[in-house]
C-alpha positions in Angstrom: 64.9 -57.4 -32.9 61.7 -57.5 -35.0 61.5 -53.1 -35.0 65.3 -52.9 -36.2 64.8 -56.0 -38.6 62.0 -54.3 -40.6 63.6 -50.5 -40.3 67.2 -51.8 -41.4 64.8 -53.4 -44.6 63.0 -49.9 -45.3 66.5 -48.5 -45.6 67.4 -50.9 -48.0 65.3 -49.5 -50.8 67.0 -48.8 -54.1 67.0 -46.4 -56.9 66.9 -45.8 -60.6 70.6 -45.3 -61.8 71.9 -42.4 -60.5 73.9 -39.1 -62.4 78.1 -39.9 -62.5 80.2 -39.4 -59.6 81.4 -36.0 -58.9 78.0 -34.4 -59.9 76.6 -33.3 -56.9 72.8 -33.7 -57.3 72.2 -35.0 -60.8 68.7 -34.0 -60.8 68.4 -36.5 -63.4 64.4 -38.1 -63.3 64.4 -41.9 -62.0 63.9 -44.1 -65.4 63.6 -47.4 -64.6 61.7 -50.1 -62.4 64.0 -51.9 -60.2 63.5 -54.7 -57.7 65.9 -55.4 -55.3 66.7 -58.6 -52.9 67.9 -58.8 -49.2 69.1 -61.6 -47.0 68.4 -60.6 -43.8 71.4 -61.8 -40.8 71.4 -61.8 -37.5 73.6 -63.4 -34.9 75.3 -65.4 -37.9 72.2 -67.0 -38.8 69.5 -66.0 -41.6 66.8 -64.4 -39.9 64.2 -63.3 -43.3 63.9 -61.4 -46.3 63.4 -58.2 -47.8 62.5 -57.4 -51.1 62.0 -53.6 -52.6 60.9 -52.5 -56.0 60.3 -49.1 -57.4 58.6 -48.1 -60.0 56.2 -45.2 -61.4 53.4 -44.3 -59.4 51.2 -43.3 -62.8 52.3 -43.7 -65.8 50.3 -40.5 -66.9 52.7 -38.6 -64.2 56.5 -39.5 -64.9 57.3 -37.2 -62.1 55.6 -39.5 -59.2 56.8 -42.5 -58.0 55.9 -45.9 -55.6 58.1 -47.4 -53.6 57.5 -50.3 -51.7 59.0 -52.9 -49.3 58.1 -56.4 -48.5 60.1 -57.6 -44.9 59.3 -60.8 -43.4 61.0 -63.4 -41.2 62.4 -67.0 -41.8 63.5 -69.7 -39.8 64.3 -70.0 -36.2 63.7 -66.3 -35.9 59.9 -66.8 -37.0 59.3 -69.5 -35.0 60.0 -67.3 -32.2 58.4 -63.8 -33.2 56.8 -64.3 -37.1 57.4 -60.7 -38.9 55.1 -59.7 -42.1 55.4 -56.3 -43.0 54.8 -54.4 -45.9 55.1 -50.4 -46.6 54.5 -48.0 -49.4 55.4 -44.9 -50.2 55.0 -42.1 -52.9 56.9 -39.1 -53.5 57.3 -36.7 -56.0 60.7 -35.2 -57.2 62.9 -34.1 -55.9 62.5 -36.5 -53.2 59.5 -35.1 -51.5 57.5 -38.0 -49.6 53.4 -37.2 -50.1 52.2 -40.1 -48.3 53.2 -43.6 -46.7 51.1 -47.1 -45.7 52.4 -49.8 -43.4 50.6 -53.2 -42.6 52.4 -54.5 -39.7 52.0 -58.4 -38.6 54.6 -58.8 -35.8 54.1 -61.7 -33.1 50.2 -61.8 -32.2 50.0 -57.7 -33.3 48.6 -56.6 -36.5 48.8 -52.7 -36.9 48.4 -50.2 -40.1 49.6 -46.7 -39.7 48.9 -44.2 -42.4 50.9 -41.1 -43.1 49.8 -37.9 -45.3 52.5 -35.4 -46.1 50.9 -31.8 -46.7 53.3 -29.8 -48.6 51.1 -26.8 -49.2 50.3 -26.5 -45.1 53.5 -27.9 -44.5 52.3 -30.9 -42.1 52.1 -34.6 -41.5 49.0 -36.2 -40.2 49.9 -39.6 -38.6 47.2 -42.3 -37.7 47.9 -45.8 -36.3 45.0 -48.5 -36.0 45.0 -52.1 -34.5 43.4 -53.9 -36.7 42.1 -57.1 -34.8 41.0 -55.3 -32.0 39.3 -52.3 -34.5 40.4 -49.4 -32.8 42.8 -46.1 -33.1 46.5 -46.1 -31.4 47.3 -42.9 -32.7 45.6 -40.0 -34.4 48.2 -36.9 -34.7 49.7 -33.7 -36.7 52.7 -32.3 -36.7 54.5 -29.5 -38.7 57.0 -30.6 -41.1 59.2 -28.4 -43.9 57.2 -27.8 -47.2 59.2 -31.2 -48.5 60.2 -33.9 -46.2 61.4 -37.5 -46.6 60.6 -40.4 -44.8 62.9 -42.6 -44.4 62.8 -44.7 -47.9 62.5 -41.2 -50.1 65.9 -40.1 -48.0 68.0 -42.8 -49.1 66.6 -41.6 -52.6 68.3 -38.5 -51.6 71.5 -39.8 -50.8 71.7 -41.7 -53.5 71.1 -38.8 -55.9 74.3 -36.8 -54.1 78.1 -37.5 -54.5 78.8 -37.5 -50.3 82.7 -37.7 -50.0 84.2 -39.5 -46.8 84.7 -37.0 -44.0 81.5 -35.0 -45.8 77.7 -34.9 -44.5 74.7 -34.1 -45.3 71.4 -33.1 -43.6 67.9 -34.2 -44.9 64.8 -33.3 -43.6 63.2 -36.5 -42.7 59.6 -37.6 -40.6 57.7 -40.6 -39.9 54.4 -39.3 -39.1 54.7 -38.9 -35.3 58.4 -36.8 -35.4 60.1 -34.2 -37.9 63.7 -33.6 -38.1 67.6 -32.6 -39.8 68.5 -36.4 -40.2 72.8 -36.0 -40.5 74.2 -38.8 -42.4 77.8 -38.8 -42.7 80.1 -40.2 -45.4 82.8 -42.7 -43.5 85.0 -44.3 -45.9 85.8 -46.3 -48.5 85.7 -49.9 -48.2 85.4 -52.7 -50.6 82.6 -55.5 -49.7 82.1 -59.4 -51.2 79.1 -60.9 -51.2 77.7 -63.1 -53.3 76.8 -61.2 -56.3 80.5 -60.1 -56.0 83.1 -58.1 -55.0 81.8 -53.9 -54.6 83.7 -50.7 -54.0 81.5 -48.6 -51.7 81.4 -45.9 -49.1 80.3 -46.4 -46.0 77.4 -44.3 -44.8 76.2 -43.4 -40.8 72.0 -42.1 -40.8 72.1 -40.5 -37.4 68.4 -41.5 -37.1 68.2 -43.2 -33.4 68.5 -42.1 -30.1 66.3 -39.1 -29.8 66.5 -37.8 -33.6 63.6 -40.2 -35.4 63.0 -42.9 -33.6 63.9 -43.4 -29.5 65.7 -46.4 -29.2 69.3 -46.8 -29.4 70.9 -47.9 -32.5 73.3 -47.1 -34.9 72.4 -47.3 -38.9 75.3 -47.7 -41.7 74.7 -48.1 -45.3 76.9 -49.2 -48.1 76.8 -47.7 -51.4 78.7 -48.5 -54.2 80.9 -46.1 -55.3 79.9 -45.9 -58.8 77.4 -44.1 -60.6 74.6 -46.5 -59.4 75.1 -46.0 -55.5 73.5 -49.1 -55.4 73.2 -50.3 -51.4 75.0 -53.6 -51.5 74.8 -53.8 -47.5 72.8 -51.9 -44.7 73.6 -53.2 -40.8 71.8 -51.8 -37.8 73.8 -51.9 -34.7 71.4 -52.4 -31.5 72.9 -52.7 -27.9 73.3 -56.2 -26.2 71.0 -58.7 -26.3 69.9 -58.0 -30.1 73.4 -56.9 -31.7 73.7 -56.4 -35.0 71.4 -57.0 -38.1 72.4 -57.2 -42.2 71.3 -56.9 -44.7 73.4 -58.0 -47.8 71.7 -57.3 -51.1 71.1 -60.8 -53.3 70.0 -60.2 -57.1 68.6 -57.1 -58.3 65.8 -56.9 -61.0 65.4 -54.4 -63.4 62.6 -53.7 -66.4 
């Protein structure tokens, strides 16, 4: 539960407003700092929060950007596995990830994996360490197109495209240890209530489990209005029986 908890969060990263529908990509540059708020649900009870902001990375370089995410646990679920995590990442436009941090305090583990995203050599260098214990996990390289997203800088991607339902799209896409053509498919249209409100949105599939990113099985569906904002109102991952499904339903959004 914790793993699909915290990668259904990183998903549910938001950006700047986004070029009008029917535009294709706008390759209009991000303009704003946003801050965004999850409720996380799980088996009909709340089971933490997520919060994600983005905003410039320098404000000497307008084309570099930071986004990061803040996941942790609340209630029943943390009194049986306590989740703090926290991840970074920068790119550069157009949506190319240059490098990513996460500090990962799940259960009795604390881990902090770096990732470095070499454009020019066209690799990503991936190193894991467990911090109480002092030591390396993981130290690795592996080739990766010239730009690449992680995960966060993809939905950046998305959201900067006008994907029609029975339309997809392919984004390169790596986390360090694995590099590949991430399909994410445009569903339908469906209109969801929450409590900021009542959104029209498309409903989008990230083929991103079973083999492609990451091993385990799941399914990942986001919601994005269908509006010029493409704001992700809702992002569930589907995990087989005993876990089930996890939501995340977007809360107040921040803007400056």
């Amino acid at each position: 539960m914790r793993r699909a908890c915290a990668l259904a969060s990183l998903f549910a990263v938001s950006a700047a407003p986004i070029g009008a529908q029917g535009d294709g990509i706008s390759g209009r540059p991000l303009q704003t700092t946003e801050t965004l708020h999850y409720s996380i649900e799980w088996r009909l009870i709340t089971a933490g929060a997520a919060q994600m902001k983005l905003a410039p990375a320098d404000a000497a370089k307008s084309t570099e950007w930071l986004a990061t995410v803040h996941v942790e646990s609340a209630g029943l679920v943390s009194k049986l596995y306590k989740l703090n995590d926290n991840y970074s990442v920068r790119f550069e436009e157009p949506f190319c990830s240059t490098d990513s941090s996460l500090d990962a305090q799940e259960g009795k583990k604390h881990h902090e994996t770096k990732v470095s995203y070499d454009r020019v050599h066209q690799n990503a260098t991936y190193v894991e360490r467990d911090v109480l214990k002092n030591t390396t996990i993981a130290n690795k390289q592996i080739p990766t197109p010239p730009c690449v997203a992680d995960v966060i800088t993809g939905l950046y991607k998305l959201r900067s495209m006008r994907v029609e339902p029975g339309q997809s799209i392919q984004i390169p896409t790596s986390d360090g240890k694995k590099s590949a053509m991430v399909r994410v498919e445009a569903q339908e249209r469906e209109e969801i209530k929450n409590r900021l409100g009542n959104f029209k949105t498309i409903r989008y599939e990230a083929y991103l489990f079973n083999g492609v990113i990451y091993s385990k099985k799941a399914s990942m569906q986001i919601w994005l209005t269908d509006d010029a904002r493409r704001l992700p109102v809702q992002i569930r991952a589907r995990m087989p029986f005993p876990i089930g499904n996890i939501t995340l339903e977007l809360e107040k959004e921040e803007h400056s």
